[in-house]
Every structure is written in C-alpha cells, then in structure tokens.
N, C-alpha and C positions, 0 to 999 in steps of 0.2 A: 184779657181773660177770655176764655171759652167757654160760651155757655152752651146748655145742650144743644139746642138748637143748631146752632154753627158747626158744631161735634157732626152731630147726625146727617148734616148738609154737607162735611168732609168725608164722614168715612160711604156717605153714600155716594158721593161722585167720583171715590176712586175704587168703588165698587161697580157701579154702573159704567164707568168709564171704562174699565176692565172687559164686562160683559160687553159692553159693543164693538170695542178692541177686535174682541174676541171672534165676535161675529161676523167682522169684513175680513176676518183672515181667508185670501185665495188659495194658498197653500197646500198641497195634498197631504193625511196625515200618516199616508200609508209611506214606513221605513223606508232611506234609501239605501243602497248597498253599497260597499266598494269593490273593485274587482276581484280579491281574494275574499269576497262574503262575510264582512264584519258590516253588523247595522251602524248606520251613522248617525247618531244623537251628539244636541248640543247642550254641555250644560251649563246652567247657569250660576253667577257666582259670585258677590258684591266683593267682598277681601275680610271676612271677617273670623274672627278668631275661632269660633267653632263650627265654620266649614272645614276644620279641617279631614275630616271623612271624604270630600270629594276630592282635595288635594293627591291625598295620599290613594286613593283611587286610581288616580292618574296618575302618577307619579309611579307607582307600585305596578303598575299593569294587569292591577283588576279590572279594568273594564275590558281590557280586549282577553285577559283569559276568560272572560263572558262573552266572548265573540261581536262585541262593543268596539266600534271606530270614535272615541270619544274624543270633540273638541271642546274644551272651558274656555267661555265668553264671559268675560267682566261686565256687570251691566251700573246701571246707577239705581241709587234705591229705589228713585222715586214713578220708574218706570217696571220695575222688576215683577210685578204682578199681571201686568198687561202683557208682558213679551211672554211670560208665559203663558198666559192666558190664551194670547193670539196663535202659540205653536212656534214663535220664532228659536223660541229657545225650549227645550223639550224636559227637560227634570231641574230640579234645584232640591235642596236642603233648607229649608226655613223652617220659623215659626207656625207651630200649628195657629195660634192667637191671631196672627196676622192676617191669614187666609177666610178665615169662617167668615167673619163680615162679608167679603167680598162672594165666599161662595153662596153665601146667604142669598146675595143678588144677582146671581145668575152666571158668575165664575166659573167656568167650565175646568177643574183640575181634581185631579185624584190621586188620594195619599195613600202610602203603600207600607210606610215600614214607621216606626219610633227608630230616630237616628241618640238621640243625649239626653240629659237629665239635669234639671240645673240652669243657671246663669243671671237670671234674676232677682235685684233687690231693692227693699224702701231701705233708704237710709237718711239718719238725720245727723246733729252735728255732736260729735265725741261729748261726753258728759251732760249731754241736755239733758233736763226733765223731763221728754216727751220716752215711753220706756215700751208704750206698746199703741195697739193700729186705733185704739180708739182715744188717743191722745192726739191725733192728727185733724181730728173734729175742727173747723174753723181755720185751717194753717194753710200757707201756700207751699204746692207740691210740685216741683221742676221737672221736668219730662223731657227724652232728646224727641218729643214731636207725639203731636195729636195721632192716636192711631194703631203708632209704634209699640211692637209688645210689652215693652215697661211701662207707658201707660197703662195697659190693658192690664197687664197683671197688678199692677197698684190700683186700678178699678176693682177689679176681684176680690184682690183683699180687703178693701175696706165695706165692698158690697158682704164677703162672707164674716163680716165684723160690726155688720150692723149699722154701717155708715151708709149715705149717699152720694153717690160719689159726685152726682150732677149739683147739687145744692152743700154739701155739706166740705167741700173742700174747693180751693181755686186751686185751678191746673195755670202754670207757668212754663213756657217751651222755651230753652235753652240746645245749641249745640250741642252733642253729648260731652266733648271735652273740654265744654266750659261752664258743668254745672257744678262743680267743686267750689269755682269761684263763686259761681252764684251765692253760694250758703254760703261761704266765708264772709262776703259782703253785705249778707242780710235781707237779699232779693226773692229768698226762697227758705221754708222753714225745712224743707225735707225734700228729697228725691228722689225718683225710680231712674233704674239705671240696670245693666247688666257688663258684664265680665269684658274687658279684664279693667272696666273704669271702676267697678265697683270694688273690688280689688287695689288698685290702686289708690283711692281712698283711703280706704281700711290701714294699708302700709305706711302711705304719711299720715295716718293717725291723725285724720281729719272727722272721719263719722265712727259711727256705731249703727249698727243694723238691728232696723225694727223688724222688717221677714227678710229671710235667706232662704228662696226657692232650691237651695243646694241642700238646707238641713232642717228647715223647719218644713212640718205636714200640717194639710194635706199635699203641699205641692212639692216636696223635697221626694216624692216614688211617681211621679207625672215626667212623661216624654213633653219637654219644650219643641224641639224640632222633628219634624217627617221627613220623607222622601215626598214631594210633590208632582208631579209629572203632568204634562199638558192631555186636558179628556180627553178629546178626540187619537191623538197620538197612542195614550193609555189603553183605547178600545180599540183602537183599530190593530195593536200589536203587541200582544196580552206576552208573547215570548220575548221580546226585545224588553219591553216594561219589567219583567218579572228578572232579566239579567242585569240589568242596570241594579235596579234592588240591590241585590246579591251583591252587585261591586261595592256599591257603597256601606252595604252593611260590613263586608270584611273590612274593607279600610275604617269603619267606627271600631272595629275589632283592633283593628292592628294601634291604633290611636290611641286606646284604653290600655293596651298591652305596653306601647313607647310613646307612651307622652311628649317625653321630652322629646325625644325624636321628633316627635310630628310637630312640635311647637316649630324645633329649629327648623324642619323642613319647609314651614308655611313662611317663615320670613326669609331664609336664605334664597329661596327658589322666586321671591318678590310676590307670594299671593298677597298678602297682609303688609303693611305699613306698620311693626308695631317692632318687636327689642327678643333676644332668644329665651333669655331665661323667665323675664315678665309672663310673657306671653306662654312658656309653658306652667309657672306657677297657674295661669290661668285655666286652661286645658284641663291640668290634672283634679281641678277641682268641678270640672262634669262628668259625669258618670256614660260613657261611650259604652251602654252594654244595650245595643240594638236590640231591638225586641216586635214582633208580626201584632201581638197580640195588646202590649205594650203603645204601639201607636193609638190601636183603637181606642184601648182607654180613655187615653187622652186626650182626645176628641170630645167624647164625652166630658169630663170635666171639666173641659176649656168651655164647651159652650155651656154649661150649667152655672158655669160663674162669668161669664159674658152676660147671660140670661137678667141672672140676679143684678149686674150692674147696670143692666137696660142697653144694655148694647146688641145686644140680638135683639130678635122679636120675642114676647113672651110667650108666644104660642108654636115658636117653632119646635117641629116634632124631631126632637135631635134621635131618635131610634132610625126615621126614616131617613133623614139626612147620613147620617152613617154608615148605611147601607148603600144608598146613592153614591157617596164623595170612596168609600175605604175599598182597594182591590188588596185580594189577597189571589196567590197564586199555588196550585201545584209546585212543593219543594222548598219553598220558601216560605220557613216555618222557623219559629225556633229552635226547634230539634236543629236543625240546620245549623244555625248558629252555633250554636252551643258547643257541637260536635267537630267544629271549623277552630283549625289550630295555625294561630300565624307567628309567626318569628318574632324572636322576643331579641331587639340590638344591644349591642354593647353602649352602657352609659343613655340607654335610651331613654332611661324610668325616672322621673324626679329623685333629683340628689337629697340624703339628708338635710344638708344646708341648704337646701332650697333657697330658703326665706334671706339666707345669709348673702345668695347669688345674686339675687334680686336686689338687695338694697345696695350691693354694688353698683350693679348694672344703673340703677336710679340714680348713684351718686354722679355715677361719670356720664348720663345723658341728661340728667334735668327730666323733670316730668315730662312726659311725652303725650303731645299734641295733636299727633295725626292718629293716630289709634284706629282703626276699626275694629269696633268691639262687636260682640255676640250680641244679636238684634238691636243693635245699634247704626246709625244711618251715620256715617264720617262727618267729622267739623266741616271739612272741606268737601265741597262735590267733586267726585269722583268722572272722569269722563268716560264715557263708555265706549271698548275694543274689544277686540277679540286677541287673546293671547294664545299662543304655542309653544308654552316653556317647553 
C-alpha cells in the first residue's frame, strides 16, 4: 500500500530527477538544419493508442510540409520525462496530469496545443453495489502505477467528491493489462485505467463505469493530452515550435476525420502493439478536435484538481504557472484549425458494426496482453530505439 508519504517521495524524485536530468544537458538548443533547410526535431513516442496525431504526422508528411525534418524515437515510459526534459528528444504528446508535478519542480517544458479529449476511467465490477465515487470510501483501488494519469485522475475525482484520496482509499499498482484480473480475483475493489483497456473491459462485460472522462463533466470538455516540447528548444526556436504545433494538430484533424484509418495505420506501420478494429473502436471514442485555447484550460483544471487532491502544492499560483509553462504563437490559433480541411479516406470512419468488428477480432485473438494503451505504461517494458518507418 502507498501512503502519502512514499507517494510524495515518488512523484518527487521523478520530478527532481527530471529537473537535474535537465540541467547536465550539454546540448545546444539552438535547431539543426539539413541541407535543403527543414529543422530537425526528434520526437518522442511510447506506442500508445492516442498518439496517434504524431503518427499520422509523420506518416502524412505534415511535419516536412512545415518545413520539419522529423525523426520518432520510441522511448520507455519510465524515462520519458527526463529525455525530454534534457532536450534529447525535443516534443511529444502526453498527458497534461503527468507533466505539472514535475514541472511543479522545476521541469523545464512548454505546452503549446490541447491535442484529445477523453480516455480516462474508474471502474468497478459489472452489477456491484458501489454505483457512484462516494461509494469508493474504504475500497481498494488498482492503478497501472503510482503517478500515472489514471491515478491522478482517480485522485481528482474523488478529491472533487469529497473524499481523500490519501486516507480514505488504498491504492493497489497492478500492470495495466492485468487489472481486469485483479477485480475478478478480488485483489482489488475498483480501478482507474484508460483506453483501449477500459474499453475492453466494458466489451467482455466485466465492469461498469463509475466516471467516464469521455462523457461524464466536468472532465468529459478537458483536453487530457498537449503538445509538450522541450523549454529551452521552445525559446530558443519560437518558429520551428510553432510548426511542429501545426503538424500535429492537423494530423489530430486528420485522426478525428479517419479514425479508423489512423487506428489501422498505428498498428499496421508497428507504432502500437495492439489489434485494427479494437484499437480503432478506441480512437473514435476521444475527441481529436485540437484546440490553442482548449489546451490552456486544461491546465487549469488539471491543476485545480491535482491541488484539491494534495498533489500540487496548495499554494501554487496556477495563473502564473500558466503563463510560465503555455506558448502560444503567431497563426496558430484556432481560427486556423478550424479553417484547415484534410481528406476524408475511403472506409476510414468507424463502421456501423463497429462493435460487431471487434468482438470478432476478440474472438479470434483472445484478449490481448501487450496493449499499449492511452496513458498507460505497457505490461511489458518496452526497450527504447529509434525507429524510421
């Protein structure tokens, strides 16, 4: 069991650990070029199901029609803050939740866009008595990891419910895709989890969902992931920063417009370890509608309800903090978006029988194990390369 204590002594040392990362980096932040003058950024990228905006970025050739020489490096979770941190690896796509602790203590990165919407949920087991978050009082609550945004938003919610989260529930860390078992076996009364295991759940009609960050409010109109990009990189090259942006927010565009598409793209092309149709039912159920303004928000929120669970400081000044961490750019706005029209594929869009697709696919793979899910850290560690599909 984790008590606060041990909590606070985790998220601080890979907060700190981060920040000093940070600080030995020798590095120059100033862009390199290639010889036909596209900047060269690296980005980063664990294999999870709603990365799929950086995929199709690359894949689609929005980063070099932003004059972007883009390479994606695969990293491991549990280093994935630090490399950015340090500049090795220069933007990613993550959780806004994950970040703020770290940049709380001195995490050098700046967030630029709201990329999705969505993928987080508590869940308990199909017909329990427990029917809402203050029935969770006294219960043990499964977690893929101390830290991890399903924590954090299962902290949230039961901080915005009146509970504590530090005394009033035991947290339990299981693998992500072996918390299913957990409940079945009784090791765990409930679980936070996010997409596409919670999803899968749901299908073999195992839980029921106490909150659904997809439909239930306040958190069902909150940007879950930004654009992140390494500070010093961010301020030294406000133009390179501000077109990266742009790449990735089209390809959240193109993503929202062909779901399916992007599903099958992120497992056929081998970013993800996960199944075509699964993984696009997952997809289609985040809201890929990028948004400048949309990020900031939720920044705000995030730490308001981090606050409330005692996970921030209670006196941090989240107006100046947000000003500090959020670049906004010349053009990159949502007028921009908005106004930004991408190809709509043949068979791209979630099929009516979706749901029918999937419990195929299910029959004929058996539940699947290696999943990397949306903020979710893999069963298995991941070894970290650099790929060039």
């Amino acid at each position: 069991m984790w008590n606060t204590r041990s909590l606070l002594r985790f998220l601080g040392s890979v907060a700190i650990g981060s920040f000093l990362l940070a600080g030995c980096n020798k590095k120059t932040a100033q862009a390199e070029k290639t010889s036909d003058g596209l900047t060269k950024i690296k980005v980063g990228y664990i294999g999870l199901t709603c990365e799929a905006p950086l995929y199709v970025a690359y894949e689609k050739g929005y980063f070099k029609e932003q004059g972007i020489d883009a390479e994606l490096v695969k990293c491991e979770w549990g280093v994935f803050k630090d490399l950015v941190g340090m500049g090795t690896i220069h933007v990613v796509q993550q959780p806004i939740m994950a970040f703020l602790k770290p940049i709380e203590e001195g995490l050098d990165v700046k967030l630029t866009a709201g990329i999705h919407r969505g993928c987080l949920r508590v869940q308990v087991p199909l017909g329990s008595s427990m029917k809402t978050v203050q029935d969770l009082k006294g219960k043990r609550i499964g977690v893929p990891g101390m830290g991890t945004p399903p924590f954090i938003f299962a902290n949230r919610v039961l901080g915005d419910n009146g509970l504590d989260p530090r005394n009033d529930v035991q947290w339990k860390v299981f693998p992500s895709a072996e918390l299913g078992l957990a409940l079945e076996k009784g090791e765990i009364d409930a679980l936070a989890c996010s997409e596409p295991i919670g999803l899968l759940l749901l299908s073999e009609k195992k839980v029921q969902n106490i909150v659904d960050q997809t439909t239930d409010e306040p958190y069902a109109s909150e940007y879950c992931c930004d654009v992140i990009v390494n500070g010093k990189f961010a301020d030294t090259n406000p133009e390179a920063t501000a077109a990266l942006t742009k790449a990735i927010m089209k390809g959240a565009k193109w993503v929202e417009t062909n779901p399916r598409a992007a599903a099958i793209m992120s497992v056929e092309k081998k970013y993800i370890a996960s199944n075509p149709e699964l993984n696009a039912d997952a997809i289609s159920r985040l809201r890929y509608v990028p948004s400048i303004e949309g990020g900031k928000v939720a920044i705000r929120r995030a730490a308001e309800g981090m606050k409330r669970a005692g996970i921030l400081k209670p006196d941090m000044d989240i107006d100046s903090s947000i000003k500090k961490i959020y670049r906004e750019y010349p053009g990159v706005n949502d007028e921009w978006i908005k106004s930004l029209v991408v190809e709509e594929v043949a068979m791209g869009q979630v099929q009516p029988n979706q749901g029918q697709l999937v419990q195929q696919e299910l029959m004929t793979i058996g539940s699947p194990t290696e999943i990397r899910t949306c903020c979710n850290p893999a069963s298995k560690a991941m070894a970290a390369k650099t790929t060039t599909p």
